[in-house]
C-alpha positions as CSV (number, residue, x, y, z in Angstrom):
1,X,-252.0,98.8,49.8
2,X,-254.6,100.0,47.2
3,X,-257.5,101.1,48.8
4,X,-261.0,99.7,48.1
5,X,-262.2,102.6,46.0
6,X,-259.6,102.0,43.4
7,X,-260.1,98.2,43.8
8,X,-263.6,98.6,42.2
9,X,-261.9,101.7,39.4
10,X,-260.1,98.6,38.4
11,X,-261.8,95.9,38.3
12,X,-265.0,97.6,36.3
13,X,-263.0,98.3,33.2
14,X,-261.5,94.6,33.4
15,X,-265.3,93.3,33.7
16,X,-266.5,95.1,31.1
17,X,-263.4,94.0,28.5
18,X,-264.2,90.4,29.6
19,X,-267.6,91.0,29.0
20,X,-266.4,92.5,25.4
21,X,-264.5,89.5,24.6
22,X,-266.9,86.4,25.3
23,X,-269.5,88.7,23.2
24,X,-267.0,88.9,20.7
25,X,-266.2,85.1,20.9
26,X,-269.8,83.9,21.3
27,X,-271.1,86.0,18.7
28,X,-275.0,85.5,19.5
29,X,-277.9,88.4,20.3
30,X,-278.0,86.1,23.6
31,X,-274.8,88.3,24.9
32,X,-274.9,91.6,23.2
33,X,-271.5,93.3,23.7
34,X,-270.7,96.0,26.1
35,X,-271.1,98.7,22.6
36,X,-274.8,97.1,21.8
37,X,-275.8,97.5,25.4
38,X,-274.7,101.4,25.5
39,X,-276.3,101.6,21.8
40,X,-279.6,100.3,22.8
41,X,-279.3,102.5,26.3
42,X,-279.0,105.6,24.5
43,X,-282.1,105.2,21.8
44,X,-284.1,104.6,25.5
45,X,-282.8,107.7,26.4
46,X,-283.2,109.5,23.6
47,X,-286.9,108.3,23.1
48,X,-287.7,109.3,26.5
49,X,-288.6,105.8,27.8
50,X,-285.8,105.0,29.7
51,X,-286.5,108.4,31.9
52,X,-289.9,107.8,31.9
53,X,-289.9,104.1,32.8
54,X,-286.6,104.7,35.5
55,X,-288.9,108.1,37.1
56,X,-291.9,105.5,37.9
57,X,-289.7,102.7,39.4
58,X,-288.1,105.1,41.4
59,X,-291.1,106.4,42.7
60,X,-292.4,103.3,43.9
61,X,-289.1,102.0,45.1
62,X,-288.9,105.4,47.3
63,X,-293.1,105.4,48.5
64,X,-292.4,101.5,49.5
65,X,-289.1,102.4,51.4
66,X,-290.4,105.3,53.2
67,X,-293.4,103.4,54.1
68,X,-291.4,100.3,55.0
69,X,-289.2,101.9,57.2
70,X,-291.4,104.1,59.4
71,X,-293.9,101.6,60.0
72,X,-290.9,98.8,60.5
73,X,-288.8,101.0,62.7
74,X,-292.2,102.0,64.9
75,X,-293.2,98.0,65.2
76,X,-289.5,97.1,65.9
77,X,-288.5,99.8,68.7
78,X,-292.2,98.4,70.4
79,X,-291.3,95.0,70.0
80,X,-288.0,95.3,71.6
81,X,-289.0,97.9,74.7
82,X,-292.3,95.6,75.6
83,X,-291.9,92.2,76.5
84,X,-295.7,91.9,75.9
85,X,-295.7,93.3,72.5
86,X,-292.9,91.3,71.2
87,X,-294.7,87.5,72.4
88,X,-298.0,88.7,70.6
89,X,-296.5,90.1,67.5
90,X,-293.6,87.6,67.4
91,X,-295.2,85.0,65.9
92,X,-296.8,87.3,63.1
93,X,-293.3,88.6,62.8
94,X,-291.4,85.1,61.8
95,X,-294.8,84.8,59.2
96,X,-294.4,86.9,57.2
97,X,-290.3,86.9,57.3
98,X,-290.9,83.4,55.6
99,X,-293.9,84.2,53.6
100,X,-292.4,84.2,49.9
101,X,-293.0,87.6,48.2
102,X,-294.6,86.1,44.8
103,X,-297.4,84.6,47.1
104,X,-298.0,88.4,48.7
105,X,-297.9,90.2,45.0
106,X,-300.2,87.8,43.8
107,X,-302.7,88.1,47.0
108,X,-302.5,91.7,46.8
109,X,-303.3,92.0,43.2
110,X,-306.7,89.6,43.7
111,X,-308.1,91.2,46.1
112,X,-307.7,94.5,45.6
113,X,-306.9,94.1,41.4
114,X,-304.0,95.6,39.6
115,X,-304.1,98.8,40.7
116,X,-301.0,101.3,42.2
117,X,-302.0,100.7,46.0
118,X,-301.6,97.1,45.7
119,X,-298.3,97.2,44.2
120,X,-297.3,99.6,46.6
121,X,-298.5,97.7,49.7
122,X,-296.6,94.6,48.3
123,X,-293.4,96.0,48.5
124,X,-293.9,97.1,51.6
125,X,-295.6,94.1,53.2
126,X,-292.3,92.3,52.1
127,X,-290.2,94.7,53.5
128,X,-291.6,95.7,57.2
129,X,-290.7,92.1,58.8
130,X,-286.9,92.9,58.0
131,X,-286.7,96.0,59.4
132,X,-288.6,95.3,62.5
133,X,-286.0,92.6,63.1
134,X,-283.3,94.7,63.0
135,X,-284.7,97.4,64.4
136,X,-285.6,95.2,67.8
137,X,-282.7,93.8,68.3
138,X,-281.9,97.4,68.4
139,X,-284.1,98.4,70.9
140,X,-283.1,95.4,73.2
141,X,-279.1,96.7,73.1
142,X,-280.1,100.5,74.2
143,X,-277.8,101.0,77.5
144,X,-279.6,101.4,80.4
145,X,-277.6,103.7,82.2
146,X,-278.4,106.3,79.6
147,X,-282.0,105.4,80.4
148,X,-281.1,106.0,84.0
149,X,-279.6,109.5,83.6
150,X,-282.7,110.7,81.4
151,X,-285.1,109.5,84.3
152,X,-282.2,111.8,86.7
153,X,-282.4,114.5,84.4
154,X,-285.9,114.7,83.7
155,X,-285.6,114.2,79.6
156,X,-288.8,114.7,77.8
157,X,-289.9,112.5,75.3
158,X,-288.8,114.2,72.8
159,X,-284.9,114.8,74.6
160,X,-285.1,111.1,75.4
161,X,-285.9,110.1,71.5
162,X,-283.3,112.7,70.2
163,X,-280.4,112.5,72.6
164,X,-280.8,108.5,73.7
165,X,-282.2,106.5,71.4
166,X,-281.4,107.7,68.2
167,X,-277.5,107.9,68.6
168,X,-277.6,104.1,70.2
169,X,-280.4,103.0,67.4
170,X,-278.9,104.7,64.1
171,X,-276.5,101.5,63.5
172,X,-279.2,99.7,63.4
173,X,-281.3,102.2,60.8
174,X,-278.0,102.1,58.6
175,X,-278.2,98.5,58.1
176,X,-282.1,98.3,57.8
177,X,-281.8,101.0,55.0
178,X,-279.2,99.6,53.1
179,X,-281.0,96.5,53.2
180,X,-283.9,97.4,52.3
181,X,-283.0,99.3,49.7
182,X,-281.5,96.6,48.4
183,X,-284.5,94.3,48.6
184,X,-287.4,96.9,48.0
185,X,-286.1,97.4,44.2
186,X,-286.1,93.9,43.6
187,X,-289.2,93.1,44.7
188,X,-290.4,96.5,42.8
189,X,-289.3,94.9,39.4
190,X,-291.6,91.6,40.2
191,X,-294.4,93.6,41.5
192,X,-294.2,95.5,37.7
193,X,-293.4,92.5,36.1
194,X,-296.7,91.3,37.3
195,X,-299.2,93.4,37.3
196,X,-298.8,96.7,36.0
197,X,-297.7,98.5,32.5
198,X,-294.9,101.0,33.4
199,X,-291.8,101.0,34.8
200,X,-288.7,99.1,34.8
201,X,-290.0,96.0,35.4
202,X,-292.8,95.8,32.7
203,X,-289.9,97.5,30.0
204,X,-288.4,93.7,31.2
205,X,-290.9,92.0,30.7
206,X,-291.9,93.1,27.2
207,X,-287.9,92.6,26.3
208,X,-288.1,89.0,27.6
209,X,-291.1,88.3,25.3
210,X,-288.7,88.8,22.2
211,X,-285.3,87.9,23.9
212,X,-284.1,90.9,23.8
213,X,-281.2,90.8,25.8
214,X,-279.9,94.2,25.0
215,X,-283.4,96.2,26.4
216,X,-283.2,93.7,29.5
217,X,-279.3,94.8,30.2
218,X,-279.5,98.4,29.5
219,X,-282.6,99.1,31.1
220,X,-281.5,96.7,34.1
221,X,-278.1,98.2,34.6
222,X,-279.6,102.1,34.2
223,X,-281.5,101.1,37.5
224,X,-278.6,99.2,38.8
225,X,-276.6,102.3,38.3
226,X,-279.5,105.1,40.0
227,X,-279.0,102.8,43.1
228,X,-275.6,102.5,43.3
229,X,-275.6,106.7,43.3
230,X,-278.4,106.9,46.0
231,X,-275.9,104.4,47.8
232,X,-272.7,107.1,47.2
233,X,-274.3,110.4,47.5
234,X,-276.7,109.8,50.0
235,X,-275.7,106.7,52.6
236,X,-272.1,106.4,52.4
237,X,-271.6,110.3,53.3
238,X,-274.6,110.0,56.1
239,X,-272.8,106.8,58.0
240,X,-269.4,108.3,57.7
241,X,-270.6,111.4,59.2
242,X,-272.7,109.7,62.1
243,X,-269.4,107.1,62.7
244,X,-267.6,110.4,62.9
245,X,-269.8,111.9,65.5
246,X,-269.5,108.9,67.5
247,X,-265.8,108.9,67.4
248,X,-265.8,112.3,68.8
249,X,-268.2,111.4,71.7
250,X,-266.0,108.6,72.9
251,X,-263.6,109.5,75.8
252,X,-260.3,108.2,75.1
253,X,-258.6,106.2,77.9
């Protein structure tokens, strides 16, 4: 059976060739070809705005995430250890899940103008909801008799967090950062399409005022690309070591 990895080796090269030949057959600057695409990508490259534009996205995408997941995680785990906390902040919770992040962006950049902090806070106000979801329903699933042997044994704080929760809750961080991730880079693009004049998402928006299709492909899949390799490097190794732990912690009938 071929294994998922070389699943995607082959089907990228047949994506791209189709890609290559309804370019070829529709013959419009509507659908540049694959060679137009890598063309345009490496005169961004070369001129330095494709680094500089990618280095400013990426910063926000990572200041948003970071921020999103601590303050997420922290309202989540509360939510889901006190019944008290979770009835008062519930309802604030399912709010802003369904608030629509366009409505937030522009909020954000009228009261407070379009500055960096309001961008910022955007993302992030979009993003907290989600992982405090996740994160709850995390909290609610910890096993009490692990509970019950750290009260035995006298855990500290700081044993409890490390040696308890952590282990139990760390599904539940894997699938809030992949998630969010996911969702914080989006929302980054719109918050730049917006309001402010760097970054991938204003590069877009100046290539959608002349249709340039090209610009919007290559500077869109260069970002496309940076995430994919966060995903590879950094998250893939990190669950398969942590599933891997667990494995080896499980007694075996």
């Amino acid at each position: 059976m071929t294994s998922p990895r070389w699943a995607c080796w082959i089907a990228l090269p047949l994506a791209v060739s189709l890609w290559a030949v309804v370019a070829l057959l529709a013959q419009t600057p509507l659908l540049p070809s694959p060679l137009v695409v890598l063309d345009t990508f490496w005169q961004a490259l070369q001129s330095g705005a494709l680094l500089h534009h990618l280095g400013v996205t990426l910063r926000r995408v990572i200041f948003a995430f970071v921020l999103a997941m601590l303050l997420g995680a922290l309202i989540g785990i509360w939510m889901g250890r006190s019944r008290l906390t979770n009835a008062l902040l519930d309802p604030l919770l399912v709010l802003f899940l369904n608030l629509p992040a366009l409505v937030t962006i522009i909020l954000l950049y009228v009261w407070f103008g379009l500055v960096e902090v309001a961008a910022v806070l955007a993302v992030v106000i979009n993003k907290v909801p989600n992982v405090a979801v996740t994160l709850r329903e995390g909290a609610r699933s910890l096993d009490p008799r692990l509970e019950q042997m750290a009260h035995v044994y006298r855990f500290s704080h700081n044993q409890r967090l490390v040696h308890v929760w952590l282990p139990q809750l760390f599904p539940y961080f894997m699938a809030a950062t992949r998630g969010g991730l996911a969702l914080i880079w989006k929302i980054v693009l719109v918050v730049e399409l917006l309001g402010r004049s760097d970054g991938i998402g204003f590069q877009l928006h100046m290539a959608f005022q002349v249709f340039d299709v090209a610009s919007i492909l290559a500077y869109s899949l260069a970002f496309i690309a940076v995430v994919q390799l966060i995903e590879l490097v950094l998250l893939q190794p990190l669950d398969r070591r942590a599933s891997a732990w667990r494995e080896a912690g499980t007694p075996h009938a």
